[in-house]
C-alpha angles and dihedrals in degrees: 000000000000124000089231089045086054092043088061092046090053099048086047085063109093096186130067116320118174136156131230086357104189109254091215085065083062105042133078086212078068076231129133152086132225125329100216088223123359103208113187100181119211093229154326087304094047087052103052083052095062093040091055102038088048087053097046093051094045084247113165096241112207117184112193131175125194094338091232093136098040141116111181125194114257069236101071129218133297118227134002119342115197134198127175103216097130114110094259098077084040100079120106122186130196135213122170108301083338111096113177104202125186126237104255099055118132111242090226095052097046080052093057100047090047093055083042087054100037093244111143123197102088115063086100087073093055106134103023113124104205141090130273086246102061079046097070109046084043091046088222127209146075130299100289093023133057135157097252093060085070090043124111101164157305147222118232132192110233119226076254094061097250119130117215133158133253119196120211099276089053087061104063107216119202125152112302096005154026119238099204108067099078111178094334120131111217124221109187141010133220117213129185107200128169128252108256129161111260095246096051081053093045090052096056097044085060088046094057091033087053089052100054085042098056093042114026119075115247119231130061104326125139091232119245114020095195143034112248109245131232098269107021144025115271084227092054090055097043088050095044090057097061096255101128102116099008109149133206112176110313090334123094148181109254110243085205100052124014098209096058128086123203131217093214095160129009093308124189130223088242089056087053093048088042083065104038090056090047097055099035090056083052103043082050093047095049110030090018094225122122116239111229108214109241093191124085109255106188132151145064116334108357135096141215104214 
């Protein structure tokens, strides 16, 4: 594609363009280089231009939502980067016990409106940062309740600009995951929840908030480093091995929970890697099990195994 071609393209996108926008703006790690190009589309329309834009001219195509789960590369990120944080992808409808929420909801804010409407099913999901979205495709939640077990469905964008919809059992849900959902980018989400009255929600909203308080380490982290394996917490081998308070760089080992790592000081991705590969050759050598990242590793050269 000409530069000249590319020039027009940019200047038909009415939302956010910007160029080598830096990734820790975006993180909650308060990690990342440069995003070659950071794309928030106005709306549907806008978006099916990019994605197809991004599949005619052979362009990586990266969509992130609140970056709670992410490590970037110090690199940055090569093509376009796309979040849906336009109003848009922020609607949510409701119809009896069915809420359609785009994509780009806060999971804060969708909290807040279902206590509001009495609708139970998500309290579990109390703390997280991120978007429903990124919920989705990480089946967020705690051990007995995660977010796909309220799911009924979606509709995704193909890397060919067409929308379809997936129902729950497209989607695949496993622990940490969903394996249907491919290189779609979802929209919106159905949701089916349960009448309750607002202040049973909102107790147990302060009963979950109260249990990542009292376990989970305050400051910019990217959550869980780690998935959890078959027979122990990720946290309790992490912890066995020594690792609370180790420090690489400005990144460090949370003495409150094994399995975060904190950005205590400009850390770099690479500080962050350094570690991972540390604990995870430890955790091998000693308990002989291979730790699985939970977080999101993406970028230029780095990689997730």
């Amino acid at each position: 594609m000409r530069k000249h071609d590319r020039d027009i393209f940019f200047k038909m996108i009415r939302g956010k363009v910007g160029f080598n926008e830096l990734m820790k703006r975006h993180t909650t790690f308060r990690i990342g280089g440069p995003a070659e190009v950071w794309l928030e589309p106005a709306d549907v329309t806008e978006l099916r231009l990019i994605v197809r834009y991004a599949n005619d001219n052979g362009i990586p195509l990266t969509v992130v939502g609140n970056g709670s789960n992410l490590l970037v590369s110090d690199h940055g990120v090569k093509g376009f980067v796309v979040s849906l944080a336009a109003d848009d992808f922020k609607k949510i409808e409701i119809v009896g016990n069915t809420v359609v929420a785009g994509a780009g909801v806060s999971l804060p804010y969708l909290l807040q409106n279902m206590k509001e409407a009495g609708l139970g099913g998500l309290e579990p999901l109390v703390g997280i940062p991120g978007t429903i979205g990124g919920a989705v495709c990480m089946n967020a939640g705690i051990p007995g309740h995660w977010v796909g077990d309220v799911v009924r469905g979606v509709s995704v964008m193909e890397r060919d600009g067409s929308i379809m919809a997936k129902d729950r059992d497209d989607l695949g849900f496993r622990y940490r995951g969903c394996d249907g959902m491919g290189e779609s980018v979802i929209l919106d989400v159905v949701l089916l929840l349960k009448p309750a009255p607002s202040d049973a929600i909102a107790g147990w909203m302060k009963h979950y908030r109260e249990m990542r308080l009292q376990s989970q380490p305050q400051g910019s982290s990217a959550g869980c480093i780690f998935k959890n394996t078959e027979k122990f917490p990720a946290g309790y081998l992490i912890d066995r091995s020594g690792f609370k308070g180790t420090r690489t760089g400005g990144a460090v080992v949370s003495e409150r929970h094994a399995n975060f790592i904190v950005n205590e000081h400009e850390a770099t991705a690479n500080d962050v890697l350094e570690l991972i590969g540390r604990i995870k050759a430890s955790v091998l050598e000693r308990e002989g099990i291979v730790l699985e990242p939970e977080v999101k590793i993406m970028g230029e050269g780095v990689y997730a195994n």
